[in-house]
Structures are given as structure tokens and as C-alpha cells.
TORNU-939541 format. One record per residue (C-alpha): chain; x, y, z; residue in three letters. Coordinates in Angstrom, 2 decimals, decimal comma, m for minus. Last residue first. Layout:
N
mol = A; east = X; north = Y; up = Z; type = ALA
...
end
This chain:
289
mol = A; east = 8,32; north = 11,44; up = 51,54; type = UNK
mol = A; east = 9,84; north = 10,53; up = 47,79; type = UNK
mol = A; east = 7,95; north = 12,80; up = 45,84; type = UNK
mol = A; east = 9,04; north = 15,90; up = 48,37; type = UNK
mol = A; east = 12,92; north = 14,76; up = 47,86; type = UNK
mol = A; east = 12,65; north = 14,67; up = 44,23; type = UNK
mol = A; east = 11,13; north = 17,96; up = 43,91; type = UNK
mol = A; east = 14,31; north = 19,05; up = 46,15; type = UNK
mol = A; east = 16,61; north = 17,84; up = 43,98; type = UNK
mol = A; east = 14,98; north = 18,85; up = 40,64; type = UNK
mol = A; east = 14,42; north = 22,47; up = 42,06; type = UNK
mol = A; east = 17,88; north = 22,12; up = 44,06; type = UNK
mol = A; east = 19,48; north = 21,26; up = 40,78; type = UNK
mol = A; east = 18,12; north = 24,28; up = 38,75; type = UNK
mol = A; east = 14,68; north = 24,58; up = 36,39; type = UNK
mol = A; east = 14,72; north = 27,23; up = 34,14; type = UNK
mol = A; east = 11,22; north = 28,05; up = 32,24; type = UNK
mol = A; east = 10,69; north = 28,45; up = 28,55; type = UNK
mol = A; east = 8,56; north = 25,65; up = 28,43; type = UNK
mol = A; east = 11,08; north = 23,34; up = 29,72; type = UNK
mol = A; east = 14,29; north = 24,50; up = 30,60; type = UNK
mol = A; east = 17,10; north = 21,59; up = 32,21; type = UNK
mol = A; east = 19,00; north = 21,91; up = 35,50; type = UNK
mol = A; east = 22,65; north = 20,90; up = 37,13; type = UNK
mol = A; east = 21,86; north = 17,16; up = 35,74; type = UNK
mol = A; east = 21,58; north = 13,75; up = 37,12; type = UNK
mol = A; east = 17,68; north = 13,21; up = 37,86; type = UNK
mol = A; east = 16,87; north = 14,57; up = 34,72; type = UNK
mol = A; east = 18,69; north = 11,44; up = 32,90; type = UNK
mol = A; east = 18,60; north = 12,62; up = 28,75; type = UNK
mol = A; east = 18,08; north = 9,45; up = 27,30; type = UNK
mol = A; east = 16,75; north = 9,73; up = 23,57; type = UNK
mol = A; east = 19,07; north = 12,48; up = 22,68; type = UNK
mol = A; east = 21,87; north = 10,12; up = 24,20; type = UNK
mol = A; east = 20,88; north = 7,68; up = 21,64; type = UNK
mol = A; east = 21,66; north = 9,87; up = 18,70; type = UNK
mol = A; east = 25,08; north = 10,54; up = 20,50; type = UNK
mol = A; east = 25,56; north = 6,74; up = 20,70; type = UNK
mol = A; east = 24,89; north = 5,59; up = 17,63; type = UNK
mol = A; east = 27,68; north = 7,66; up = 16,32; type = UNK
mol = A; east = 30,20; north = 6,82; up = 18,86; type = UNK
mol = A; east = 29,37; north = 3,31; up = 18,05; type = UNK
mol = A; east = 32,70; north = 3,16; up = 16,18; type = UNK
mol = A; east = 34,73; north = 4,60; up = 19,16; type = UNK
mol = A; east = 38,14; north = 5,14; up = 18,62; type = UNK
mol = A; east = 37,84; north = 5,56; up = 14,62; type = UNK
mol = A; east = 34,80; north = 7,22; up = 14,71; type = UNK
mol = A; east = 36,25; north = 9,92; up = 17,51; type = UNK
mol = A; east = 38,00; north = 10,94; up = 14,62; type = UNK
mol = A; east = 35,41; north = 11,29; up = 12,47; type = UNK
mol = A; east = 32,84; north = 12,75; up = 15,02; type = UNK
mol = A; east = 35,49; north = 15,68; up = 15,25; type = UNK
mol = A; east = 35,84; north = 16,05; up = 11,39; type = UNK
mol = A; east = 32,46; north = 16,26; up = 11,11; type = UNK
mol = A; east = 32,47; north = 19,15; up = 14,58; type = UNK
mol = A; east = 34,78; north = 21,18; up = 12,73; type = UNK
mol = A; east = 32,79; north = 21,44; up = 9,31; type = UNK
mol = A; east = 29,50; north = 22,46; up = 11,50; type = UNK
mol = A; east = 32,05; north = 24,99; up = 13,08; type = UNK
mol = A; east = 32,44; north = 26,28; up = 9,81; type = UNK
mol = A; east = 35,75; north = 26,99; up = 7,98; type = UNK
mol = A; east = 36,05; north = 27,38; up = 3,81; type = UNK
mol = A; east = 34,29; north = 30,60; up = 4,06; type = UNK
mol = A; east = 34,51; north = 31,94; up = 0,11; type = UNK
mol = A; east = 31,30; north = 30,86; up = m0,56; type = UNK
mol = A; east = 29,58; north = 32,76; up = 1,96; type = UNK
mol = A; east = 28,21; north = 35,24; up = 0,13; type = UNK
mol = A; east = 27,05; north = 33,26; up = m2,47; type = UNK
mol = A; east = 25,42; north = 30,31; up = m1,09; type = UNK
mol = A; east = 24,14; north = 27,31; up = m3,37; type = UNK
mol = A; east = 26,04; north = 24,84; up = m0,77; type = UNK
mol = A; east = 26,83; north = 21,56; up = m1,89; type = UNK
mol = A; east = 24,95; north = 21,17; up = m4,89; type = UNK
mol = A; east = 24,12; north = 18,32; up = m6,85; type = UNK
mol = A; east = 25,88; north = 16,10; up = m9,26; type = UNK
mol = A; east = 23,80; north = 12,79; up = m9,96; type = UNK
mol = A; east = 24,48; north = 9,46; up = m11,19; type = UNK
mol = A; east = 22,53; north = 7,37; up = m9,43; type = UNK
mol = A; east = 25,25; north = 5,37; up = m7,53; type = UNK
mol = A; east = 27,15; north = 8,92; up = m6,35; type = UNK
mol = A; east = 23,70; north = 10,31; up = m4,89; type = UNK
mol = A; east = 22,24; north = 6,86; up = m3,26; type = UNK
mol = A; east = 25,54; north = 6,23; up = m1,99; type = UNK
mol = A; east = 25,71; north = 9,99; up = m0,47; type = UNK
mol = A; east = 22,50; north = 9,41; up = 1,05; type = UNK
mol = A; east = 23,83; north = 6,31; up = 2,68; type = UNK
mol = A; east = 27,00; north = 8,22; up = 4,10; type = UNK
mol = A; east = 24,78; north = 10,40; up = 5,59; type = UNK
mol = A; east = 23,04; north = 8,40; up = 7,46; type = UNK
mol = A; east = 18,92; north = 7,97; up = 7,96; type = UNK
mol = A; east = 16,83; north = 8,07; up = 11,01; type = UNK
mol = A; east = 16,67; north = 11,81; up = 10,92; type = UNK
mol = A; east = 14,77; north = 11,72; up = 6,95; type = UNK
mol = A; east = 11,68; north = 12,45; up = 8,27; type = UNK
mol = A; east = 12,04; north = 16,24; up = 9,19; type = UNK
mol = A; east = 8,92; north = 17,62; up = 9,65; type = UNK
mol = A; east = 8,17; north = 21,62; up = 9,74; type = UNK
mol = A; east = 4,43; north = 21,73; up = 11,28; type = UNK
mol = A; east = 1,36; north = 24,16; up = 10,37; type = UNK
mol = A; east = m1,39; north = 25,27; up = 12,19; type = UNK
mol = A; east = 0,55; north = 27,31; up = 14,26; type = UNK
mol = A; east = 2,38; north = 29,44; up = 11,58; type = UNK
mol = A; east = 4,56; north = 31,96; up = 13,23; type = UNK
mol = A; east = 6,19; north = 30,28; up = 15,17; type = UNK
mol = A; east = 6,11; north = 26,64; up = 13,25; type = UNK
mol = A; east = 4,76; north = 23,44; up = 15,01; type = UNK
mol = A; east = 8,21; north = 21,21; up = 15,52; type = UNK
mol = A; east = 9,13; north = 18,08; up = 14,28; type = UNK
mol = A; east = 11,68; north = 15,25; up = 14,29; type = UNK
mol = A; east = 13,74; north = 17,27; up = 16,67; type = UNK
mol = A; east = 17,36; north = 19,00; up = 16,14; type = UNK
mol = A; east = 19,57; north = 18,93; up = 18,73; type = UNK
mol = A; east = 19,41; north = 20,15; up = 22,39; type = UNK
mol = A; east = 22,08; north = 20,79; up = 25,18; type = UNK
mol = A; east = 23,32; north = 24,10; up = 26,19; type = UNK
mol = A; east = 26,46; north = 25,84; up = 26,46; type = UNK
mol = A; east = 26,45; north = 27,15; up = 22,67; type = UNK
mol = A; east = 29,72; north = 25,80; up = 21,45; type = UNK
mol = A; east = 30,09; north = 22,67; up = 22,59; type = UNK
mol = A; east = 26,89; north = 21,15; up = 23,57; type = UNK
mol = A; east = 24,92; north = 23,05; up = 21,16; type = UNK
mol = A; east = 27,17; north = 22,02; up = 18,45; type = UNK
mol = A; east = 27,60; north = 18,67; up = 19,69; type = UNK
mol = A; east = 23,40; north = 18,06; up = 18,88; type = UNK
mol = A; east = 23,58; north = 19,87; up = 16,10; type = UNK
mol = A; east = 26,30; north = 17,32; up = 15,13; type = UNK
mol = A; east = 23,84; north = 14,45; up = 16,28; type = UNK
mol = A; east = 21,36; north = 15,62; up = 14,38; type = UNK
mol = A; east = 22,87; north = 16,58; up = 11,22; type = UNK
mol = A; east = 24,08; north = 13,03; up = 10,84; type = UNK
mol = A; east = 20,97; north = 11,71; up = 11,49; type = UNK
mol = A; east = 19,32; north = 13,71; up = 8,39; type = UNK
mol = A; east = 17,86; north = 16,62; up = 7,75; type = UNK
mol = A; east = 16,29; north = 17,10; up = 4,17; type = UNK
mol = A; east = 13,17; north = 19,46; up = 5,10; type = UNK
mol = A; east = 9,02; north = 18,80; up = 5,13; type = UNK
mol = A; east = 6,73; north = 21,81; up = 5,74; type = UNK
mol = A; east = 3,40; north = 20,49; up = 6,51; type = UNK
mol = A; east = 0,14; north = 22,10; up = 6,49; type = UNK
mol = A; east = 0,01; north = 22,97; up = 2,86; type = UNK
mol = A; east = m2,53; north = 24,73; up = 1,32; type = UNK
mol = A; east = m0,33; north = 26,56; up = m1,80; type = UNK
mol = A; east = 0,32; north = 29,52; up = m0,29; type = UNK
mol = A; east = 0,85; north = 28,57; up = 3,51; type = UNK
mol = A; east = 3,77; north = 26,46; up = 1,82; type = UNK
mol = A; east = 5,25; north = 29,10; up = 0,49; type = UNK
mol = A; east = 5,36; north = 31,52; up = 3,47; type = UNK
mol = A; east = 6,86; north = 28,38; up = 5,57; type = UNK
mol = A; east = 9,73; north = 28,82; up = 2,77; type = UNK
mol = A; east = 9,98; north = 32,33; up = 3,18; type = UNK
mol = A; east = 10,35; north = 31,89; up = 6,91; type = UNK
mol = A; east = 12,93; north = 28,97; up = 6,13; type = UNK
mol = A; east = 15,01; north = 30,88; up = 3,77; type = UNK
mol = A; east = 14,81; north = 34,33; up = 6,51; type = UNK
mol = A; east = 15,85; north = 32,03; up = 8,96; type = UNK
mol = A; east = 18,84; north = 29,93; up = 7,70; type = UNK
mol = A; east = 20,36; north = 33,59; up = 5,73; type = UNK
mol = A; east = 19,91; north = 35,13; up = 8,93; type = UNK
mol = A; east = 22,28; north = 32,38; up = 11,02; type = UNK
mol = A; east = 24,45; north = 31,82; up = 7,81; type = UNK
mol = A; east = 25,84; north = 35,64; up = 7,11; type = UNK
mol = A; east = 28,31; north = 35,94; up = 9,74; type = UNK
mol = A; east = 30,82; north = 38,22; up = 7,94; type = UNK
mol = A; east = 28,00; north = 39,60; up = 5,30; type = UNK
mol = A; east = 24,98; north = 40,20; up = 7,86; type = UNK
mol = A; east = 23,39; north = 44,02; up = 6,31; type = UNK
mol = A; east = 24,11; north = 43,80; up = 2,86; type = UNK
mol = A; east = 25,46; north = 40,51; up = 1,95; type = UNK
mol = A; east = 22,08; north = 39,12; up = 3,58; type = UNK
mol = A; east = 19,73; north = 41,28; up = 1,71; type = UNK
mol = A; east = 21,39; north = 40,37; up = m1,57; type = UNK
mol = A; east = 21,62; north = 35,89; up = m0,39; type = UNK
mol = A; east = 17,83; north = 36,86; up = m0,07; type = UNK
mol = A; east = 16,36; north = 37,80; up = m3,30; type = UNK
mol = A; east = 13,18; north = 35,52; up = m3,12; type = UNK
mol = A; east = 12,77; north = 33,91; up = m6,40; type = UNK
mol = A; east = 10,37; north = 31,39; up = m6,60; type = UNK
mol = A; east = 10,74; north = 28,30; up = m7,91; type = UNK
mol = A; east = 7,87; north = 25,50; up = m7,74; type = UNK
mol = A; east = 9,48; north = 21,64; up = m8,60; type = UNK
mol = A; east = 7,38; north = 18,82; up = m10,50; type = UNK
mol = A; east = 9,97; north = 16,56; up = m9,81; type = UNK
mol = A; east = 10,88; north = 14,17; up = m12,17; type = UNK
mol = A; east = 14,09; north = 12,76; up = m11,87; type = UNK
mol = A; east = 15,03; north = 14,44; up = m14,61; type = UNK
mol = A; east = 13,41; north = 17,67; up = m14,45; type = UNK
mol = A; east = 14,27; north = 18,06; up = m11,17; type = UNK
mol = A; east = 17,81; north = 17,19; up = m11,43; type = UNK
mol = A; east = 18,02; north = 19,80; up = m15,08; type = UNK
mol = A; east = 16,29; north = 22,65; up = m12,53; type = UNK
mol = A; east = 18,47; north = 22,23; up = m9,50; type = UNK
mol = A; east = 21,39; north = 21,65; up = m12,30; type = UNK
mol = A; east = 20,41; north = 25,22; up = m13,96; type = UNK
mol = A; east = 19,82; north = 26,93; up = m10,65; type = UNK
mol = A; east = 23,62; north = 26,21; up = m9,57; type = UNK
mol = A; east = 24,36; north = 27,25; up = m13,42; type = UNK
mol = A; east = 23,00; north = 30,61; up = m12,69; type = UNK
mol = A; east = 24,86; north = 31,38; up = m9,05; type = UNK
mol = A; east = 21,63; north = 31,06; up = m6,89; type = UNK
mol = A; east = 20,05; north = 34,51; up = m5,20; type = UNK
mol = A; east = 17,57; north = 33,52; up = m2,79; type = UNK
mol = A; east = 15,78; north = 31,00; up = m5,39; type = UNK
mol = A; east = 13,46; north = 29,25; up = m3,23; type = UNK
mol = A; east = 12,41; north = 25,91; up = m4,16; type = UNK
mol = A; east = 9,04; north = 23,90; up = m3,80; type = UNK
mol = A; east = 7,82; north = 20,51; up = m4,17; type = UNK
mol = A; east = 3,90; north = 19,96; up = m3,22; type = UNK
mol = A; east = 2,44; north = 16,74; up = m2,53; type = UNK
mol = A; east = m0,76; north = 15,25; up = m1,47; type = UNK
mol = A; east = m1,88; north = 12,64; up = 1,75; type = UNK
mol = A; east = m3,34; north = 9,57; up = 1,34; type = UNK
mol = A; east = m1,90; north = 7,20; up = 3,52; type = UNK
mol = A; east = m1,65; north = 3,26; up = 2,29; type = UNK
mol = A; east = m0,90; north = 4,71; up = m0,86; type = UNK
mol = A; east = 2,43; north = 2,61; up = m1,87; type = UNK
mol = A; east = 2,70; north = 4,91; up = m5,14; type = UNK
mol = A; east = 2,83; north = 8,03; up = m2,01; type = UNK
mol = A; east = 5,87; north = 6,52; up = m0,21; type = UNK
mol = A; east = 7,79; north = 6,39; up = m3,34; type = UNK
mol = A; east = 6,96; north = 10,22; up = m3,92; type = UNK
mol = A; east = 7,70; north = 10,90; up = m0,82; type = UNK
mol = A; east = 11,34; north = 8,77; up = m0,97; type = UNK
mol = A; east = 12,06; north = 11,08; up = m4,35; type = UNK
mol = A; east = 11,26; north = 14,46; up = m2,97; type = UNK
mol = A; east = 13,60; north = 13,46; up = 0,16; type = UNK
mol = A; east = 16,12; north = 12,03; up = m1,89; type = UNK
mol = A; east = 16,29; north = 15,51; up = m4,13; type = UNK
mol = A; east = 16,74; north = 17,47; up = m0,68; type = UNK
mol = A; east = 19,19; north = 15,21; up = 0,71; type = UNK
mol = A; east = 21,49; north = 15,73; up = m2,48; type = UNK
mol = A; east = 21,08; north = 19,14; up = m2,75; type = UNK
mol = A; east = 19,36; north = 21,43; up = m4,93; type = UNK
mol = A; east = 17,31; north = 23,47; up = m2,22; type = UNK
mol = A; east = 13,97; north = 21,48; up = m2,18; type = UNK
mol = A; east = 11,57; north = 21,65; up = 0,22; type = UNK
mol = A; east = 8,48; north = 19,08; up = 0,79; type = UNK
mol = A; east = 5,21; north = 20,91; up = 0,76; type = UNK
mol = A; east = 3,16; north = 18,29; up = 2,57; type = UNK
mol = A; east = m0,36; north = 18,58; up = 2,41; type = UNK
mol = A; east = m1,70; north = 16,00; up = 4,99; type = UNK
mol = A; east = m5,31; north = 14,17; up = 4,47; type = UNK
mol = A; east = m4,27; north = 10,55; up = 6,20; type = UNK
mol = A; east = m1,41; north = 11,40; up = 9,08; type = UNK
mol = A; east = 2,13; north = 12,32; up = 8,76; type = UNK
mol = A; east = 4,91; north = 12,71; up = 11,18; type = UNK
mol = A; east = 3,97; north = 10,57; up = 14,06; type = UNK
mol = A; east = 7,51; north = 10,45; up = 15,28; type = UNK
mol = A; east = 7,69; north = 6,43; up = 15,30; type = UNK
mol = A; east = 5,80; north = 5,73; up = 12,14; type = UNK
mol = A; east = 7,20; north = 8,65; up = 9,92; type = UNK
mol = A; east = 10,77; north = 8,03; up = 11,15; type = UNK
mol = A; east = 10,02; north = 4,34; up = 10,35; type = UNK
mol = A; east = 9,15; north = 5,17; up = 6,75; type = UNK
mol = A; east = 12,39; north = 6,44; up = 6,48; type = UNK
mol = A; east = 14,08; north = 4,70; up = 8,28; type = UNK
mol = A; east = 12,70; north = 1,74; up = 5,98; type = UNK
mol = A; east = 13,48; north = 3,38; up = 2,79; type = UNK
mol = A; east = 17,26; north = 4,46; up = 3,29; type = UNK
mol = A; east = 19,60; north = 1,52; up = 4,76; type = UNK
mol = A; east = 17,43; north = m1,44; up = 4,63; type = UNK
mol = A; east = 15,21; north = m0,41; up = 1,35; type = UNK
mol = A; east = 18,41; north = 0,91; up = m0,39; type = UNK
mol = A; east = 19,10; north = m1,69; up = m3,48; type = UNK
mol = A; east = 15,45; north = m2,66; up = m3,30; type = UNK
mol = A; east = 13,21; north = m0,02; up = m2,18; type = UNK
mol = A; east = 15,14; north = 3,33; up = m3,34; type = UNK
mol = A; east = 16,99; north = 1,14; up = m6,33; type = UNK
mol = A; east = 13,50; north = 1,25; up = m7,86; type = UNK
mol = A; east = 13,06; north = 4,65; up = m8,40; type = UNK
mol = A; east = 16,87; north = 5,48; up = m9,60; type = UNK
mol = A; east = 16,11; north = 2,60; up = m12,45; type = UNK
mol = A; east = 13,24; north = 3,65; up = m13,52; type = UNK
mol = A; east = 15,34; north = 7,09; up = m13,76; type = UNK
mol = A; east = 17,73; north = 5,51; up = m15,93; type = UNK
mol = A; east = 20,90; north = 6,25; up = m14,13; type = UNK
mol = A; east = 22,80; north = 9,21; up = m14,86; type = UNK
mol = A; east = 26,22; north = 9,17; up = m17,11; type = UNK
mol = A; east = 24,83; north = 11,94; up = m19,35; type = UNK
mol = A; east = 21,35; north = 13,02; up = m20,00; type = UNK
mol = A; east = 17,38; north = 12,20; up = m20,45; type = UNK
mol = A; east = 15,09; north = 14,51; up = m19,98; type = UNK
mol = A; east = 11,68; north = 14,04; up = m17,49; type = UNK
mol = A; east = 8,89; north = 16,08; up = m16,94; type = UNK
mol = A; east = 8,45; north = 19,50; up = m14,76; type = UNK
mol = A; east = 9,65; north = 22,34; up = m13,79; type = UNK
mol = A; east = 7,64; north = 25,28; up = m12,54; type = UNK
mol = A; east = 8,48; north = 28,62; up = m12,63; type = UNK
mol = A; east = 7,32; north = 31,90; up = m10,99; type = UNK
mol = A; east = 8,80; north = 35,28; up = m10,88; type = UNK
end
């Protein structure tokens, strides 16, 4: 099954959506637009000639990121196309209804597909269901944009996601890493997932959302609906907290991703190789004579 949604209808309590374009470089420039472009800048995440296939899944980061593309592209100082596209692994019908009705209306000429994954993962990953559900979404979604000529993959991640991946790790895998502005895909080397929305907050998307008018989903899932707990949950409430301590506490995880000290750790990987403290130590040491 294919759709494609396109145009613009006008409904409810929703902004104009002149009015939802325009807020993104006036009313948001400082706190949305400009890290936005910066990301690009700093991480080198577009150049002139890119296809980007930016994914949407119906929520609000997704919707922002179609919308701050489309902004960038009306500037045209780098030409580079656009290509919106949504998997359908198995939506609830009136969660596809509003993806469809925000596209529509904000104007996003959205691909669907439908890729029958939430049945796959009830069947065979039901209790722990998010881990296969994330992989076998993004494969299809790298699978997409290989279809229609894209070389870049583009996803809604923002700073806050970083710096709880970031914890995550930390905490409850025993390693240290977050989530990086870009990375070439596995099984697609001559294409890159980017992720140019890391500079920007949470709590400025969810202005943007609440200011324009729009209800979006939270999560689409339906197996794991009923899962009220998450670790990702845990660690939100954790930063929260430590918020109210600390209120650079924030600034200062994202920072930390920025300054890892090799010098003063027990060992790091690089490459798929282990390096310990006597290999760092002792490298040291020979540098030094």
C-alpha cells in the first residue's frame, strides 16, 4: 500500500499555517531555528546536492523537523531536495488519521507505507518489544529512503534525547556513549542517518507544539501501550530532579559528550578495539620519553 498526503485543510483551534511558518524564524529563531541551522554548520550534516528523506512518525519532533527543512530550503543558500516519509508498522486508525490530518495541514507532502511491524513484534518480542521494534522501523526506513534516491536519512532527536541516552548507557548499560549527530548506515554505506535537531530542547519543541495548535502522538505503539515504565521515563524524571539542584546539569551532560578526558579513564573502544589503562598509561609514558 502506498499513500501520499498532500495540501493543506483548515481545522479547529490550530494556528494559521502562515502563521506556524513564520513563528519558526521569528517567535523561535533563538531557541529552535538557529540550533538548528547550527547543528547543520557545526556537524557537517548537509552539503549542496543532498537527498534528504526526513522521517516522520506523527510526533511532535518529527512534524518540526519536516517543517524547519522546509524553512531551511525557502532560504536556498544549499540546494539540496526533500523527501517526507512514514512507516505505518501497525498504527491504531485514528493515530494514522492525525499523522495524516497534521501532514495535510501543515503541508507535508508525506509517503506512507505500511510495513506490518508492531504484528511481527507482538509475535516473537512482546515483553521487551522496543529494542526490535527501534531496528526493524529504522531498517525499513533506510529501505525507503534507498527507494526514492536519497542519501540522507534525517530523524527527530533532540538534546534532550542525547543526554538521556547518554545516562542510559552510563547507568544501565556500563558503558559510555550517546547518540551522535550522524552516523553512515550498516547496511547502507553510501548513505548517512542525520540528526539535526540535537542542539535543540525539548521543552522548546513542546512550545512550538502547544503554541501552534497541534495534537500529535506520543507513542503510536501497540504492543507496548500498556507499559507505563521505561527506563527512558526513569532517567527524565532523574535529570528533573537533579534540575532543581543543579540547573546547568543539563548543559553539562551535553558538554561532557564533548570532553571525554582519555588520559583519566580505566579504557575507551575505538574501532571496535578495547583499549585498558596500562595501554593508555603506558602509551603515554613512551610519548613522553
Amino acid at each position: 500500500m502506498l499513500e501520499i498526503c498532500e495540501g493543506v485543510i483548515a481545522t479547529g483551534d490550530k494556528l494559521p499555517l502562515l502563521d506556524i511558518e513564520r513563528s519558526i524564524e521569528t517567535t523561535y529563531r533563538k531557541d529552535i531555528f538557529k540550533p538548528f541551522v547550527k547543528a547543520i554548520t557545526e556537524y557537517e550534516l548537509l552539503k549542496p546536492n543532498d537527498k534528504v528523506a526526513v522521517a516522520i512518525s506523527g510526533g511532535k519532533d518529527s512534524l518540526l523537523l519536516a517543517k524547519l527543512f522546509q524553512t531551511l530550503k525557502r532560504h536556498n543558500k544549499i540546494p539540496f531536495e526533500l523527501v517526507f516519509i512514514t512507516m505505518n508498522p501497525g498504527f491504531h486508525p485514528a493515530n494514522l488519521n492525525k499523522l495524516k490530518e497534521n501532514c495535510e495541514y501543515l503541508n507535508i507532502p508525506v509517503i506512507i507505507e505500511d510495513s506490518h511491524i508492531f504484528d511481527v513484534v507482538e509475535k516473537i518480542a512482546k515483553e521487551h518489544p522496543c529494542y526490535l521494534c527501534a531496528r526493524m522501523r529504522r531498517g525499513f526506513l533506510y529501505a525507503m529512503a534507498k527507494k526514492y534516491g536519497c542519501n540522507k536519512l534525517a530523524l527527530g532527536h533532540h538534546f534532550d534525547d542525547v543526554i538521556e541516552t547518554s545516562l542510559l548507557s552510563l547507568f544501565y548499560g556500563g558503558e559510555y556513549k550517546t547518540m551522535v549527530p550522524k552516523v553512515t548506515a550498516e547496511n547502507y554505506p553510501d548513505m548517512e542517518l542525520i540528526r539535526p535537531m540535537v542542539l535543540i530542547k525539548e521543552k522548546d519543541i513542546v512550545r512550538f507544539t502547544k503554541r501552534s495548535g497541534l495534537q500529535t502522538m506520543n507513542c503510536g505503539c501497540t504492543v507496548a501501550a500498556l507499559k507505563t515504565a521505561s527506563k527512558r521515563r526513569e532517567i527524565k524524571e532523574l535529570i528533573k530532579h537533579l534540575n532543581k539542584i543543579n540547573p546547568d546539569i543539563e548543559k553539562n551532560i551535553f558538554a561532557a559528550t564533548k570532553n571525554v578526558n582519555i588520559d583519566a579513564l580505566f579504557g575507551y573502544q575505538k574501532d571496535g578495539i578495547k583499549y585498558s589503562f596500562v595501554d593508555i598509561y603506558n602509551k603515554k609514558g613512551s610519548e613522553e620519553k
